[in-house]
DODOMAR-375928 format. One line per 3 residues: number of its first residue (from 1); for each residue x, y, z of C-alpha. Coordinates in nm, 3 decimals. Each point is the difference from the previous one (the first is absolute). Layout:
// residues N
NUM> X/Y/Z | ...;
END
This chain:
// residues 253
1> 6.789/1.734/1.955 | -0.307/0.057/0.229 | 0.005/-0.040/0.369;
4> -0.136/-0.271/0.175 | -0.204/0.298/0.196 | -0.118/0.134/-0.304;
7> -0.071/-0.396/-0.162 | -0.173/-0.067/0.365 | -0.231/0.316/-0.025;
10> -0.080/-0.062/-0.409 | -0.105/-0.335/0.113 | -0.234/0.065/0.248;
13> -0.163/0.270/-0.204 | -0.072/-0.271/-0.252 | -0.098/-0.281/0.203;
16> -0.264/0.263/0.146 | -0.197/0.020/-0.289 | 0.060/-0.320/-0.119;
19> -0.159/-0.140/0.289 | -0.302/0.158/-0.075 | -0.010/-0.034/-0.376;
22> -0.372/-0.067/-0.024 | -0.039/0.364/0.122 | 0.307/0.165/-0.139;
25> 0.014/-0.155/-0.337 | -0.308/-0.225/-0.097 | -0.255/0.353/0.092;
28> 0.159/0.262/-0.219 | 0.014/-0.277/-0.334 | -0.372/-0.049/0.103;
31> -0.037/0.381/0.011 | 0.155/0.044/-0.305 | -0.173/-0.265/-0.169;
34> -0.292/0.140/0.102 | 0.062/0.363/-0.127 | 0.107/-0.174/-0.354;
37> -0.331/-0.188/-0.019 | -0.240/0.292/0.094 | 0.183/0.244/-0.170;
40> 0.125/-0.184/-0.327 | -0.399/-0.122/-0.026 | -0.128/0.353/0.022;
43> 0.251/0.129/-0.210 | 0.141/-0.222/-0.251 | -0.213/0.098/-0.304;
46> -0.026/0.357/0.095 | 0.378/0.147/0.051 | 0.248/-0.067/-0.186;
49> 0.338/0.192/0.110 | 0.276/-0.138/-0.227 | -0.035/-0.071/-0.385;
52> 0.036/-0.401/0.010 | -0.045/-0.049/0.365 | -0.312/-0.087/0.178;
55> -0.159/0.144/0.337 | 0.059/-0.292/0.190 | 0.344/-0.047/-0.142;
58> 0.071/0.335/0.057 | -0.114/-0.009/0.352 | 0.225/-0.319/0.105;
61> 0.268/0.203/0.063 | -0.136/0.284/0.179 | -0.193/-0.269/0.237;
64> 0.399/-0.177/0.032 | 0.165/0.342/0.101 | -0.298/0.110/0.251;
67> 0.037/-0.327/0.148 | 0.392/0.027/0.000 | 0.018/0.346/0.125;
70> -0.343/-0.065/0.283 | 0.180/-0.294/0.161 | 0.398/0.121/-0.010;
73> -0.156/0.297/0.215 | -0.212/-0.264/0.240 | 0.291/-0.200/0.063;
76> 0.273/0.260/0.172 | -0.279/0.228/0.114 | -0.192/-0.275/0.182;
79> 0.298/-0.163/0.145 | 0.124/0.326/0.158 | -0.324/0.086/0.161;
82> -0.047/-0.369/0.118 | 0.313/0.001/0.152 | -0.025/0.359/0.187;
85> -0.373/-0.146/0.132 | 0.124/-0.293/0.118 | 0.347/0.068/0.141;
88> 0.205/-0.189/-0.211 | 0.170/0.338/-0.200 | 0.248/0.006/0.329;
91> 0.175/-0.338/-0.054 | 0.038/0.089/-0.380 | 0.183/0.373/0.123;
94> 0.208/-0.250/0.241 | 0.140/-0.199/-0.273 | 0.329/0.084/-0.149;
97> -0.123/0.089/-0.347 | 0.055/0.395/-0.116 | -0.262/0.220/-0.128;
100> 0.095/-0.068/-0.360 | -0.038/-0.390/0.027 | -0.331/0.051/0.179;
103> -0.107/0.212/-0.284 | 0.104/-0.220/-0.247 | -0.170/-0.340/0.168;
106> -0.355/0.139/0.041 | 0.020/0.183/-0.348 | 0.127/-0.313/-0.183;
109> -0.272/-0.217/0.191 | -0.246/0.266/-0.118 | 0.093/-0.067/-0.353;
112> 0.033/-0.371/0.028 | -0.411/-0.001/0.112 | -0.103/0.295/-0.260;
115> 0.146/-0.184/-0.290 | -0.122/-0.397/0.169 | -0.357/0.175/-0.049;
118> 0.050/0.159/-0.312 | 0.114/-0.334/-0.181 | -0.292/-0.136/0.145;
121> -0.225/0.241/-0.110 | 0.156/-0.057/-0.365 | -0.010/-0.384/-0.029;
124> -0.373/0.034/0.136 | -0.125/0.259/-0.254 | 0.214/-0.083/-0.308;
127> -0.237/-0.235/-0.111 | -0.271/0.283/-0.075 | 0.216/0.167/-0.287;
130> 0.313/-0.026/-0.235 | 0.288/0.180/0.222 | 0.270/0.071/-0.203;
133> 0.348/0.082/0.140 | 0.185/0.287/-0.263 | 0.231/0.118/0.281;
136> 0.057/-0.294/0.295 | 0.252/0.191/0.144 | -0.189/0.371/0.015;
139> -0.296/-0.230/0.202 | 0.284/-0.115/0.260 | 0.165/0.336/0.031;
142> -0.343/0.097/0.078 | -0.107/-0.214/0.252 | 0.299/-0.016/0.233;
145> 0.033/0.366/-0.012 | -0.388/0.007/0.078 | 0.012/-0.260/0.276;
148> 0.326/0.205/0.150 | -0.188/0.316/0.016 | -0.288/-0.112/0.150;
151> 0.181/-0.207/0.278 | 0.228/0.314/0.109 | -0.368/0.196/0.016;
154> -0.107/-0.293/0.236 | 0.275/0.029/0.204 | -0.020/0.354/0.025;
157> -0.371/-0.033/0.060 | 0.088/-0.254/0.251 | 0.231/0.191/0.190;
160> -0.207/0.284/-0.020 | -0.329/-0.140/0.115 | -0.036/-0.111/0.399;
163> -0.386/-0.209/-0.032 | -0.141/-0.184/-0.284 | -0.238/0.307/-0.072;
166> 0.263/0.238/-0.084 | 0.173/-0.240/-0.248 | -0.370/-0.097/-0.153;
169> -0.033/0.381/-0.055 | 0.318/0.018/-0.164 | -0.120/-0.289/-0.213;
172> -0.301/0.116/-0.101 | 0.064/0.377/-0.050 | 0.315/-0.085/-0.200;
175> 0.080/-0.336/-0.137 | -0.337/-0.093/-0.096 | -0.102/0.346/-0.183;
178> 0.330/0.030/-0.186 | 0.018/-0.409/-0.050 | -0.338/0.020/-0.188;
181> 0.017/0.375/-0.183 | 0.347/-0.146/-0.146 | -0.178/-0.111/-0.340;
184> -0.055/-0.377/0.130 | -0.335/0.031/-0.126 | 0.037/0.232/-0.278;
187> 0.199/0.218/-0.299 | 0.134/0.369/0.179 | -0.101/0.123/-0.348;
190> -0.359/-0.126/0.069 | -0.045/0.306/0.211 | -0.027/0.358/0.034;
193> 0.311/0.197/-0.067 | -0.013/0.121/0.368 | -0.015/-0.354/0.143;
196> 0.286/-0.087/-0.199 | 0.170/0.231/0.068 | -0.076/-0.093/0.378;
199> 0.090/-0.389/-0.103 | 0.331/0.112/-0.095 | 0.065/0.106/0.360;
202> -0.060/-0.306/0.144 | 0.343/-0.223/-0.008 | -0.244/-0.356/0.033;
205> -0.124/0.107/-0.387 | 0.385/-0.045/-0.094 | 0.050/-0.321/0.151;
208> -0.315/-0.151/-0.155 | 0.092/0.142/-0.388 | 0.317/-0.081/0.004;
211> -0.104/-0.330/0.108 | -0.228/-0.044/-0.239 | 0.193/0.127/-0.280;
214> 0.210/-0.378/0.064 | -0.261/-0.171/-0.102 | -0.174/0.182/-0.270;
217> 0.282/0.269/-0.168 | -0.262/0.247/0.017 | 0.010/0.276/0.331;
220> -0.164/0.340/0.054 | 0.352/0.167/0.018 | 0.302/-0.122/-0.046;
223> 0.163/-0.268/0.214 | 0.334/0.158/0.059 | -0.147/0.329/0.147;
226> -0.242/-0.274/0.217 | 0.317/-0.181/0.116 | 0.204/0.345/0.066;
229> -0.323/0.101/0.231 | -0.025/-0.319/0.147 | 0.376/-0.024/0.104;
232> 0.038/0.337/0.163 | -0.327/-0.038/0.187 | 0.149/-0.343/0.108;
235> 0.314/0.172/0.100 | -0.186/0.276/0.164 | -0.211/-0.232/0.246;
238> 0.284/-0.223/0.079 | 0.201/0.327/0.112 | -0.251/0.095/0.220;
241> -0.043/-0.391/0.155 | 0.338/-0.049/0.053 | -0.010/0.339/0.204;
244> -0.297/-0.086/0.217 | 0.136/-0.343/0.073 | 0.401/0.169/0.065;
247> -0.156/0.285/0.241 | -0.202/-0.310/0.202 | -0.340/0.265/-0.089;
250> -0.312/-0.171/0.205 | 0.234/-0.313/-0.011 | 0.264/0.054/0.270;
253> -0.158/0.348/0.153;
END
């Protein structure tokens, strides 16, 4: 059973971005929706990725896991740097919650908002094409694993960064370059054989074909080898989390 600490801390990392839902939900479906009208209208009659599938239907699900994986990594990574800013991190390293718990309430939170704005982004855009569902399960393998990764990267980006610049720069020198070069917008096989091979270093490209290959059947490799990548680099960052927050690094020290 979970602790009340743990319950207490999991609960107040929800009701934090729930309060401001307008800004922590309602923008990225907007931002998505906006990304899925420019790009869809540009592209629709000119790409077509999949045999049977559409640009814009192919897209829906590459706009669903940007927005899941963007906004799991917001969540911790914003809370933790808030609360080192403002003081409040002390009272939270008071409480008598361990390490693991703590890990496991801002992570689950994390996932909780990722996949909030990732349903949203789907009921908003699956009016602009047929999205069928071949695999339901492979799409929610996906998407928790997804969301989990990128919340233990915003907690270690949290804990890591001391001012809002530092975590912007790990934001925008990391997430956002290997969020968008993961084949939201595009077919791997659509480029260069040196860029794919470069794609197929990235783990975000995994998370998004796998994902995809839920909906449609159809991946550019196969979904068990995405899954094996996805899991060890999911055990490999929450290794390393679990160690920053057990030694008290830039927490405690």
């Amino acid at each position: 059973m979970f602790s009340s600490p743990f319950l207490t801390l999991f609960y107040k990392e929800i009701w934090r971005f729930w309060k401001v839902a307008t800004q922590t939900i309602t923008a990225p479906v907007l931002t998505a929706l906006l990304y899925l009208l420019i790009f869809g209208h540009a592209l629709e009659n000119h790409v077509q990725v999949y045999d049977g599938v559409t640009y814009t239907a192919f897209l829906i699900p590459g706009l669903v896991m940007m927005s899941v994986l963007q906004n799991a990594f917001a969540n911790s990574s914003s809370s933790l740097i808030q609360s080192k800013i403002n003081g409040s991190l002390v009272f939270a390293l008071l409480a008598p919650i361990s390490y693991m718990e703590w890990f496991g309430a801002y992570l689950l939170a994390a996932v909780v908002r990722g996949i909030v704005v990732g349903l949203g982004v789907f009921l908003v855009t699956c009016w602009f094409a047929h999205i069928p569902f071949v695999a339901p399960w492979w799409i929610v393998i996906f998407a928790l694993f997804g969301a989990a990764i990128l919340g233990s990267m915003g907690i270690i980006a949290g804990i890591w960064s001391d001012k809002f610049d530092q975590l912007a720069s790990f934001q925008n020198f990391l997430i956002m370059p290997a969020t968008f070069l993961s084949g939201v917008f595009y077919s791997i096989h659509s480029l260069p054989a040196f860029w794919q091979k470069v794609s197929r270093l990235n783990p975000f490209f995994y998370m998004v074909d796998g994902f995809r290959y839920g909906f449609f059947g159809q991946s550019d490799v196969n979904p068990l080898l995405s899954l094996t990548i996805v899991a060890i680099f999911f055990v490999f960052l929450s290794t390393i989390t679990v160690h920053m927050l057990k030694s008290g690094y830039k927490l405690r020290h």
